[in-house]
KOLVEX-937915 format. One record per residue (C-alpha): x, y, z. Coordinates in steps of 0.02 Angstrom, whole numbers, padded with zeros to 5 digits, always signed. Layout:
N
XYZ ...
END
This chain:
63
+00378+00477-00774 +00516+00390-00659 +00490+00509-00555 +00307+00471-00526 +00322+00302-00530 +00474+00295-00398 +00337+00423-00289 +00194+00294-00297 +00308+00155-00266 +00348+00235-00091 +00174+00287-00074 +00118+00103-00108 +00261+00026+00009 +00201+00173+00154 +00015+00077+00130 +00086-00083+00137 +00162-00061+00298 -00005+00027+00369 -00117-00123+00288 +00025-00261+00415 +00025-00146+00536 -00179-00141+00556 -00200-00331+00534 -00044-00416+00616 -00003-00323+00764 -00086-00319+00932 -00101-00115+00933 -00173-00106+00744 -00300-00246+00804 -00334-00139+00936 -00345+00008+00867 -00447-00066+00704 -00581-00192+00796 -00715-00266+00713 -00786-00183+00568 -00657-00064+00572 -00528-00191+00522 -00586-00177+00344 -00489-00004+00324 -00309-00091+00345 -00348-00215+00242 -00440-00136+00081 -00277-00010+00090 -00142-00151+00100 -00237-00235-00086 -00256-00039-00150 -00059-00010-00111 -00022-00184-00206 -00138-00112-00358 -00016+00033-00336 +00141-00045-00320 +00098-00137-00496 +00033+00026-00566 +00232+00109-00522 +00291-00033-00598 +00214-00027-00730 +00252+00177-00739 +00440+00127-00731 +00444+00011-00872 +00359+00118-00967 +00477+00276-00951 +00631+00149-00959 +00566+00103-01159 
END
C-alpha cells in the first residue's frame, strides 16, 4: 500500500508540474490557448485530489 501511495504521489507531483507548466509559462500558454487552457488546469486540481488520495494511502498503510 506504500508502495502505491508513494507511485501516485509522483504521479500527482508529475501533474502538478504539467498543470504550472500549461498556465504560468509563456510556451504552455502557447501551446494551450483559449479553450484549450482548460486541460492544464482541470489536471493540476485532479493531481491535488491525487496527492490527498496518496496521502491518505500512506497513513493508512503506516496504522
Amino acid at each position: 500500500m506504500k508502495l502505491l501511495a508513494i507511485v501516485l504521489a509522483v504521479a500527482a507531483v508529475a501533474g502538478m508540474l504539467f498543470g504550472w507548466w500549461g498556465l504560468e509559462t509563456v510556451s504552455g500558454r502557447r501551446r494551450f490557448d483559449e479553450m484549450a487552457g482548460m486541460i492544464p488546469l482541470f489536471v493540476g486540481y485532479g493531481s491535488v485530489v491525487l496527492l490527498l488520495v496518496a496521502a491518505l494511502f500512506y497513513w493508512w498503510a503506516g496504522r
